[in-house]
N, C-alpha and C positions, 0 to 999 in steps of 0.2 A: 504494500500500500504506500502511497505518495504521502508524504507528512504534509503538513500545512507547512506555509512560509510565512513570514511578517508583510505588510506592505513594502519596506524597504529593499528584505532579501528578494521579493518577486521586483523589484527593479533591479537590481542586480543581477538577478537572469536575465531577463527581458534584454539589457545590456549585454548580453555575454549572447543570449539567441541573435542578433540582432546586428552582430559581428561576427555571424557564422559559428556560434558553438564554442569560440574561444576568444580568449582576451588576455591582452596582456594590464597588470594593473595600473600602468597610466591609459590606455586606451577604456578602462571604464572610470576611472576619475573623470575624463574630459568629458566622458558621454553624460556622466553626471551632473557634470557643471555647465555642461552645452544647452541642457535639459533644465537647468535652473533649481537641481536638487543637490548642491554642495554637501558633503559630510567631512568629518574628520578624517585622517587615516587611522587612525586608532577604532572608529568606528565600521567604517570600511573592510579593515584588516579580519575585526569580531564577529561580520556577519559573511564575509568569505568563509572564513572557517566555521561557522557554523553552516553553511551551506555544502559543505565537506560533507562534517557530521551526517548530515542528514543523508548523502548521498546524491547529491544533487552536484555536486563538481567535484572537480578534481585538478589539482596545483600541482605543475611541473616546474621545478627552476628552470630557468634560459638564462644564463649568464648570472648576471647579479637580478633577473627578475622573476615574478613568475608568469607564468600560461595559467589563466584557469579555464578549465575545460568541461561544458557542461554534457553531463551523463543520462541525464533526461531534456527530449526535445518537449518544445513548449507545445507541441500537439498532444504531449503523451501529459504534460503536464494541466493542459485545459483540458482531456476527457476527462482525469482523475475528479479534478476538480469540480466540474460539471456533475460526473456523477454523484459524489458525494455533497454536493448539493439538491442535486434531485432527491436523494433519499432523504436528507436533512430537512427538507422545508417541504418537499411536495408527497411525499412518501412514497418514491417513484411513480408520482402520478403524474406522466408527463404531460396530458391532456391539463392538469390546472396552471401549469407550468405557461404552454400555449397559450390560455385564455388570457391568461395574468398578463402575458406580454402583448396581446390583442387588446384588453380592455384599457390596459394602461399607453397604450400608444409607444408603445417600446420597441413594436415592431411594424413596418412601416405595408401599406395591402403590396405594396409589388414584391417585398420580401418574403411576405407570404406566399404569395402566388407564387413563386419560385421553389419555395420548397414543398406547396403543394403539388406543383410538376415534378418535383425530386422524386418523390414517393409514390407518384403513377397517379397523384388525386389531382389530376386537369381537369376541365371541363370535360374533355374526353371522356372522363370515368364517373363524374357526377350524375 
C-alpha cells in the first residue's frame, strides 16, 4: 500500500515526476522557488529522506551531490490515492463520487460526455 504524503512531500515528487523521475537537489530547490514555495535546506533535506523512508525515492550520490530518484510514478501514485479515497469518503460508491462532481460543477458536461464515450455510454448506447 502507498503511505500518505504531506502536502509538501507530494510537491517534492511532483518536482522530481516533472523532471522525468529524477533530480538533482538544486534542480528541485529552483523548481521550488520558481514555483514561489521557498523552504529551508534543512527542511528540504527532512522531507527527502522521509520520502526515502516511505519508499517513495531513492538518493544516489553524483559527485558531491545527490540524484533523487522516484520509485513510484505519479500515475501509480494518483490510483492509490484515488482509491483510497473512494473507499474513505464514498464507500466505493463510485456513482456518488460522479454525482458529487456533476452537482457541484466540478466536472464540466463535455468532460463528461467524454468519459461517457470512454465507457461505450454515447448516445449510441443510450
Amino acid at each position: 500500500m502507498i503511505q500518505q504524503v504531506s502536502d509538501f512531500e507530494l510537491e517534492l515528487m511532483k518536482t522530481i515526476w516533472r523532471n522525468g523521475g529524477a533530480a538533482l537537489y538544486a534542480e528541485i530547490v529552483a523548481a521550488l522557488n520558481a514555483k514561489g514555495a521557498p523552504a529551508t535546506k534543512n527542511t528540504i533535506i527532512s522531507l527527502l529522506s522521509r520520502l526515502i523512508d516511505k519508499g517513495y525515492l531513492s538518493s544516489k550520490k553524483k559527485g558531491r551531490c545527490n540524484t533523487y530518484t522516484a520509485l513510484i510514478s505519479e500515475a501509480e501514485y494518483q490510483a492509490a490515492q484515488t482509491e483510497t479515497f473512494l473507499k474513505k469518503v464514498y464507500e466505493r460508491n463510485v456513482g456518488g463520487l460522479i454525482s458529487t462532481l456533476i452537482q457541484k460543477d466540478l466536472i464540466s458536461a463535455d468532460d463528461y460526455e467524454k468519459l461517457k464515450k470512454h465507457w461505450g455510454g454515447g448516445a449510441a448506447n443510450d
